[in-house]
Wavefront OBJ file of the C-alpha trace (Angstrom):
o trace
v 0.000 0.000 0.000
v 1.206 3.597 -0.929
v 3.383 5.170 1.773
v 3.948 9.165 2.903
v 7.125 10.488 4.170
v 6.151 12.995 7.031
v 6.776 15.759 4.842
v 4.244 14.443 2.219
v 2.255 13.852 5.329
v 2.346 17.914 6.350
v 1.453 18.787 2.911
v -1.628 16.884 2.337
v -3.092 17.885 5.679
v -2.549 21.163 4.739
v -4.219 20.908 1.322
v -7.474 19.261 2.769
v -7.460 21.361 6.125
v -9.009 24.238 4.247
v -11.978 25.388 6.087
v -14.205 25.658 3.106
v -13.565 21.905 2.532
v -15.603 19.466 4.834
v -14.527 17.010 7.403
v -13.938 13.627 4.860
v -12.017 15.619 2.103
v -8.853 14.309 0.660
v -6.444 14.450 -2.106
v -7.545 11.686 -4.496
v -4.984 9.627 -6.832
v -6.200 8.686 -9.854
v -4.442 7.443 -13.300
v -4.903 7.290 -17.200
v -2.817 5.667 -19.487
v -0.737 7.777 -22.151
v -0.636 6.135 -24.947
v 1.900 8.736 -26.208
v 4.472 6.769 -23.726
v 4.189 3.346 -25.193
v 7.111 1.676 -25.114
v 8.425 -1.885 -24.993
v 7.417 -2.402 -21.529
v 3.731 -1.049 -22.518
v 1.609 2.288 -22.197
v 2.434 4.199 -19.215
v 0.221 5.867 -16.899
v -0.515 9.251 -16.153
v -1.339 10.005 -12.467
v -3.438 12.512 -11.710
v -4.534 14.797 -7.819
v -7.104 16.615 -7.030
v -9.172 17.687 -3.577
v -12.183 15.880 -3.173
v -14.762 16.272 -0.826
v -15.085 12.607 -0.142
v -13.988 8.928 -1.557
v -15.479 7.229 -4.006
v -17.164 3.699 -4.143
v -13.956 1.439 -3.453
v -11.903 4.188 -2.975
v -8.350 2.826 -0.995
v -7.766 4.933 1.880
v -4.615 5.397 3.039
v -4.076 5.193 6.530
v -2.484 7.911 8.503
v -3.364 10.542 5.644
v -6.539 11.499 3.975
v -5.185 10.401 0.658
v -7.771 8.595 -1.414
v -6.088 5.876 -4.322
v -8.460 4.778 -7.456
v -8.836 0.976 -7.271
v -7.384 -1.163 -10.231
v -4.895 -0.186 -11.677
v -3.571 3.094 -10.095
v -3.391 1.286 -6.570
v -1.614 -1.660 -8.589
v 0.858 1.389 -9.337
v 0.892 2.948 -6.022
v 0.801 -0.251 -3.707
v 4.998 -0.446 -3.174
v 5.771 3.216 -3.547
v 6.429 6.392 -0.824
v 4.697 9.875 -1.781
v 7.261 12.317 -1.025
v 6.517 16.104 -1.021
v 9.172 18.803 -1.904
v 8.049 22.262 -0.270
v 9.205 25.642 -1.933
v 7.836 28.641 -1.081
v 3.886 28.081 -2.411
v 5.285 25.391 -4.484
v 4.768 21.826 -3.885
v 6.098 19.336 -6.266
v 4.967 15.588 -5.313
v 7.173 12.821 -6.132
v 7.336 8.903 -5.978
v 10.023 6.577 -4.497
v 10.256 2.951 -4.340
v 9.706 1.038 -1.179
v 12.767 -0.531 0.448
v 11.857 -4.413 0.541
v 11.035 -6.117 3.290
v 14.603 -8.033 2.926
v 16.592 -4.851 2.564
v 17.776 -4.381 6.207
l 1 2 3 4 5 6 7 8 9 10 11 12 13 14 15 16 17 18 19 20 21 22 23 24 25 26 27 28 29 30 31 32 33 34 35 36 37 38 39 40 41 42 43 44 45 46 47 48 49 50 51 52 53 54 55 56 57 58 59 60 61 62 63 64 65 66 67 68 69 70 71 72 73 74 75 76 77 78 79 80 81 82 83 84 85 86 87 88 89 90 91 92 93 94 95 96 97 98 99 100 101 102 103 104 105
């Protein structure tokens, strides 16, 4: 399941702490594939954010955050990966690292 550094953490609560937003809103992942990036490995897949006001029907949540992941494919994607957050000034660029395995250490 998709993992948040602390940072990516801050930045999320943030997001969905506005006051115009209610209590269950979250930033929802959700992805399309590009068929512009076909390559020998396949299509690859866009992913996509936005605030929502709620999850949908079958919605993974992910626990610790109010971070919302598409079923299917995008939390096929997501399920061994770390959403990190890079902070600067009113900037926020979101990025993806692997999981260390379970064998690693």
């Amino acid at each position: 399941m998709l993992a948040l550094t602390p940072t990516a953490a801050e930045v999320v609560e943030s997001i969905v702490s506005n006051e115009e937003l209610p209590e269950t809103a979250g930033l929802r992942i959700t992805s399309e594939e590009n068929p512009a990036g076909s390559n020998s490995e396949g299509p690859l897949r866009d992913l996509r954010l936005a605030v929502v006001e709620e999850p949908e029907s079958g919605d993974e949540l992910i626990e610790g955050a109010q971070i919302y992941v598409e079923p299917g494919e995008t939390a096929e994607l997501l399920e061994d990966k770390v959403l990190d957050a890079d902070v600067s000034g009113s900037e926020v660029r979101f990025s993806l690292l692997q999981q260390a395995s379970p064998d690693s250490g």
